[in-house]
Steps between C-alpha positions, in 0.01 A plus 500: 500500500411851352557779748151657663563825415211646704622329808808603512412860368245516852814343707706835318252755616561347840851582437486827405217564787798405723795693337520883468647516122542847506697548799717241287455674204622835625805322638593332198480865302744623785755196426469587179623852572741386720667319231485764245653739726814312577536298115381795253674830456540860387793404340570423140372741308794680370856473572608709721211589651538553938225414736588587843887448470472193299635548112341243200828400306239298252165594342245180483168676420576589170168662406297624819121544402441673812632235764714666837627169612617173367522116575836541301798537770765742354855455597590840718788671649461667864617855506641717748139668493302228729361755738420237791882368499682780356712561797569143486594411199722776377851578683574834592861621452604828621804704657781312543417138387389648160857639464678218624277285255557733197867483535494137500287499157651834358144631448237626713321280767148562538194359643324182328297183569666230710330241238373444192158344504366314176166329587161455310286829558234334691417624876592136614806488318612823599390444881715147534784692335527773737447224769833312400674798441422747759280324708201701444124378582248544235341761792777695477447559100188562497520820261736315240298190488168707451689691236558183265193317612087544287421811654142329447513358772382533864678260691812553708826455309750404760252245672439321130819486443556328820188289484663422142792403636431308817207323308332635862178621352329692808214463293152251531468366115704171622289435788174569279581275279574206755175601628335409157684175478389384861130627348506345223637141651230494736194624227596224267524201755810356392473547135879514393619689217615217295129299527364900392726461169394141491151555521530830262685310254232233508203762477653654218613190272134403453442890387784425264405146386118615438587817277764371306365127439376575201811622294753361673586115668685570849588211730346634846897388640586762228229780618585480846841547449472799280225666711792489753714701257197764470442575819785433708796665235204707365656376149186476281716510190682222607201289596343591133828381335515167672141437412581601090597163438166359586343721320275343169559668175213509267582168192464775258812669626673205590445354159603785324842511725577158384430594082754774553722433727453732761553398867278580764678600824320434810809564705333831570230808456726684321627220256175358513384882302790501278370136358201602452564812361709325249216259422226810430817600259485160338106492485383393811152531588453858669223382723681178640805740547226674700374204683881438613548851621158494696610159651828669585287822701258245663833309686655815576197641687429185666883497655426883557198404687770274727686718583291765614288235710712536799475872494114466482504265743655647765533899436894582606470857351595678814874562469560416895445141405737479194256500226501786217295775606178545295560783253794284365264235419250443222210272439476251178156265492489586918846389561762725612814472343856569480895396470603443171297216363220773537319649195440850657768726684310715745448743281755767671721748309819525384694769684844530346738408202691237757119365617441453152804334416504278795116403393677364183804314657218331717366346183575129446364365210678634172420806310649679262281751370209788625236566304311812523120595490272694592162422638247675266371820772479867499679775583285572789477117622756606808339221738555225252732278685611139545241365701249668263666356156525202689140462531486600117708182417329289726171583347665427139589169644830532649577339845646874600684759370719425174723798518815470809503859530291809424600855414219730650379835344755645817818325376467269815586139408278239678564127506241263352573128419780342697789520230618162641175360264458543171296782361159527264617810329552410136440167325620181656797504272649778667425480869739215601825763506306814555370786762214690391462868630214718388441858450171620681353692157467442145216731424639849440132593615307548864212236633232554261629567171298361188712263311835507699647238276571833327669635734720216512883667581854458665369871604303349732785353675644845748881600571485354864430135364781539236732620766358180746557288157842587507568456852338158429754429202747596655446207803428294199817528290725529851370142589455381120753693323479303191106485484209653274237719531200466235151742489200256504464568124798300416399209648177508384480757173206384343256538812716769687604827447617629884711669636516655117859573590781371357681308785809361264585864430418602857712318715790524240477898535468529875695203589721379213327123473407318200253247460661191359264300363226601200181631581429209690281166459561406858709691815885262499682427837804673567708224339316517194551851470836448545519259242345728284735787539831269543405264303496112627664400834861340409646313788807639613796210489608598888143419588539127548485458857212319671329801593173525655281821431457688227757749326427808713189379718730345727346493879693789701488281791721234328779726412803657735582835597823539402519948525210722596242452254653259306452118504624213310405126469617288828798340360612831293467713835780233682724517232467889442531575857855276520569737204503800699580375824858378289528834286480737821768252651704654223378864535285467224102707512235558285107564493236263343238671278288240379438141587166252486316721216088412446396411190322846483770674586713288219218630255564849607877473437468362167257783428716780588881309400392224222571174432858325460537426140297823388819730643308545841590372885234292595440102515121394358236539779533104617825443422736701722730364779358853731204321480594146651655685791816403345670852410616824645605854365765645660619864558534795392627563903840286487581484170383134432312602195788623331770267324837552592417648863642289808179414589414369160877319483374344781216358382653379197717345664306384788155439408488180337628343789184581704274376175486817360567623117467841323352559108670689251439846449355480866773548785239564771288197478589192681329159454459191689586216300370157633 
């Protein structure tokens, strides 16, 4: 049974009729600022930097673009300068006891802090230390918690720190929102969530079924299920991969794979692309190519459609029920979408270098390479943003924007299409691996001009997008160190002439990359590239265990801590920590300076120390033990790293009792052997 959506959209006015939202509203803004007060801080932004008494001893807002406060908690030390416990912290010694003390020490006794405080700089961290220490209640630090807290903000410190603390909110967004769940029970008549989903799910697998039918053969079993995926995970790339395989190819194509040998991967999208790219190389028929690629854009919108039935169906925007608040949302084909299966972000801007680079760790499909465009305006097109050149694709007959971020005439960058999916940038052949960004500009000319193809320049392009560029490329190479950045005119140079900048020679003068590959035919995954600058994987005769995982995309989760910021592989933590646990027995310390390695990171080292075999210090990206969890680096504090120290005599001696063994020319590093 579909739902009836204008039933149950009367029974919500009822609901809202009954329920004052922004009473709720206003409430949940005021948690919100309760929050911030006691979890963000003042704190961070230089090392020893005091607010009220309270000294940063770290700095973790490494480039402030005009932020106060941070999320980040910086580890602090309490001075004897807290003005609302001075007299309680800090000992006085005077008169006699100062001389009787200074005899004892042979030096002079004077007045200091009773103890030494190191806490996170946050006003709730700082208000339950003074509690355990001195006994203090957050009302009685009012000042100093103030000082460290947003000084945005209009709530009372002390009482959010305590509300924070007791998890007492004196505040009426819980009760609101029982209200609406009473409201809602009773306006629906007994309709449980789980017959909504079914009845959703239902509702939307005939939408599916009917606008798919024709280029693809579901099961409705199969539908339903991935409909489920779509709008309960909100995973419309996953739902579009599980339908690939059921997907027809055109008997041209199909043919033509067979002649040559090429395989056609229906595993998914993305290898789905890569065969056919590899069949329009061989031949193929551009317009069934086409045909497959349109098939492809009608399944995604469909699932796209699922998941953004819910939202249409019954409108959670108000963020006092849970649901993202509307300006974080965007519309595709009337649905509202978002998470990462989505094909728009909401369209917001990037704010800082660690934003940015956090955008790019986010990503989960692979990519090795940006491309850079621009989008053909003027000088004087300052308005042009992404929701306008998404309307520009759309009407060229893309399902949204093809570019995942935009570099406005201001230097602002502005998200477009979800990274997480796979661009329409450059031709199909190079969008698998890639992120397209794209000057505003390309006309070195205002709105107007007669023939602006002239007028066709990298001039058009101003300082503050080169210097948002870089801040871009430098996320970019910080979370892909050994990727590659391409203008559009490489990957295209027959049709394409933008940015008309040299990007090879660009990025290897401001940041000291190199593009591996020749101009290329295609973008390559990471491995590939690696391949091409270390030449083919060799498996490494140590790696013969039964290990599961790739060489440096191990899951963090699976591995051990074994020293702060280091982890190992389950088995290679228990047998390392013995290790120390036996060498301190014997009076024997040292520090650990590298264990589980990524595979990016393993790049990175063979970029900067080369390969064994070619006179350098690093394994082949894929082959080495760091990146099985199955290695540490130890020292320099200790002397382990050193031959012939105590702590490396140890070792020697030690260390292959445990399961662990040592490389020539390599005292420090220390491998697991199975």
């Amino acid at each position: 049974m579909a739902v009836n959506v204008s039933k149950l959209n009367s029974q919500l006015k009822n609901v809202n009729n009954q329920i004052s939202f922004a009473e709720i509203n206003s409430a949940a803004t005021t948690l919100t600022d309760q929050f911030k007060a006691a979890s963000h801080t003042q704190l961070g932004f230089g090392v020893g930097e005091i607010k009220g008494g309270i000294e940063s001893l770290v700095q973790t807002v490494d480039y402030p673009l005009g932020e106060t406060s941070s999320p980040l908690p910086a580890v602090s030390r309490v001075t004897a300068n807290v003005a609302d416990v001075k007299s309680d912290l800090v000992q006085t010694i005077s008169g006699t006891d100062a001389s009787k003390l200074g005899s004892i020490v042979e030096s002079t006794a004077a007045s200091g802090i009773l103890d030494e405080i190191i806490t996170a700089g946050t006003a709730e961290a700082i208000a339950t230390a003074f509690k355990q220490v001195l006994g203090k209640t957050s009302s009685e630090l009012e000042n100093t918690l103030s000082s460290i807290a947003p000084s945005d903000l209009s709530v009372k410190i002390s009482t959010s720190v305590d509300d924070v603390l007791s998890g007492a909110f004196k505040n009426p967004f819980a009760a609101g929102v029982g209200n609406i769940a009473n409201a809602l029970t009773a306006a629906v008549g007994g309709l449980n969530s789980t017959n909504l989903i079914k009845n959703v799910v239902e509702n939307f697998t005939g939408q599916i079924k009917n606008t798919v039918l024709s280029s693809i053969n579901i099961p409705d079993s199969v539908i339903s299920q991935l409909a489920v995926v779509a709008i309960m995970d909100g995973n419309v790339g996953l739902a579009v991969d599980k339908s690939i395989p059921f997907l027809t190819i055109p008997k041209d194509l199909t043919d033509l794979s067979l002649r040559v040998g090429i395989n056609i991967d229906k595993s998914s999208v993305n290898n789905l692309v890569k065969s056919l790219d590899l069949l329009e190389q061989a031949g193929g028929s551009s317009s069934s190519i086409q045909i497959v690629i349109n098939n492809i854009s009608s399944i995604q919108s469909s699932f796209q459609g699922a998941a953004g039935g819910i939202s249409n169906t019954i409108q959670s925007g108000n963020p006092a029920l849970g649901g993202p608040s509307p300006d974080r949302m965007t519309t595709i084909g009337g649905a509202s979408s978002g998470g990462s299966g989505a094909y728009d972000t909401d369209f917001s801007y990037i704010e800082s270098l660690e934003e940015m680079t956090a955008d790019l760790r986010a990503v989960t499909r692979p990519v090795s390479t940006t491309v850079v465009h621009w989008t053909s305006h003027y000088i004087d097109d300052n308005h042009i943003d992404a929701q306008a050149i998404k309307q520009i694709h759309i009407s060229k007959g893309l399902t949204t924007i093809g570019y995942h971020y935009i570099i406005k005439r201001d230097g602002s960058i502005q998200r477009g299409r979800n990274p997480n999916q796979v661009g329409a940038h450059a031709k199909i052949s190079h969008n698998p691996y890639s992120i397209g960004i794209g000057f505003v500009g390309g006309y070195n000319c205002p709105n107007g001009t007669s023939n602006p193809e002239r007028c066709a320049s990298a001039d058009s392009i101003n300082s503050a997008q080169w210097a948002a560029l870089d801040m871009y490329l430098k996320a970019f190479y910080t979370v892909y160190s050994g990727g590659e950045v391409w203008g559009h005119q490489d990957t295209d140079p027959w049709n394409k002439i933008d940015p008309m900048t040299n990007m090879t020679s660009y990025v290897k003068n401001k940041f000291g990359k190199t593009n591996v590959s020749p101009q290329p035919s295609r973008t390559y995954s990471l491995e590939e590239l690696s391949e091409k600058l270390f030449g083919p994987v060799r498996t490494d005769p140590l790696d013969e265990g039964n290990y599961t995982g790739e060489n440096g995309r191990l899951d963090p989760n699976t591995l051990t801590v074994v020293a702060p910021g280091h982890r190992l592989r389950a088995d290679a933590a228990s047998a390392y920590l013995q290790m120390v646990s036996s060498a301190r027995a014997s009076g024997i310390q040292w520090s650990i300076t590298d264990s589980y390695r990524t595979y990016e990171a393993q790049v990175r080292l063979a970029q900067e120390k080369g390969l064994y075999g070619e006179g350098g210090l690093a394994a082949r990206p894929g082959t080495s033990r760091h990146g099985w969890g199955l290695a540490v680096d130890l020292g320099p504090r200790g002397g382990a790293n050193t031959s012939g120290t105590p702590e490396n005599n140890w070792l020697v001696a030690n260390a292959n009792s445990f399961g662990f063994q040592t490389i020539p020319d390599e005292p420090w590093h220390w491998q697991y052997v199975v």
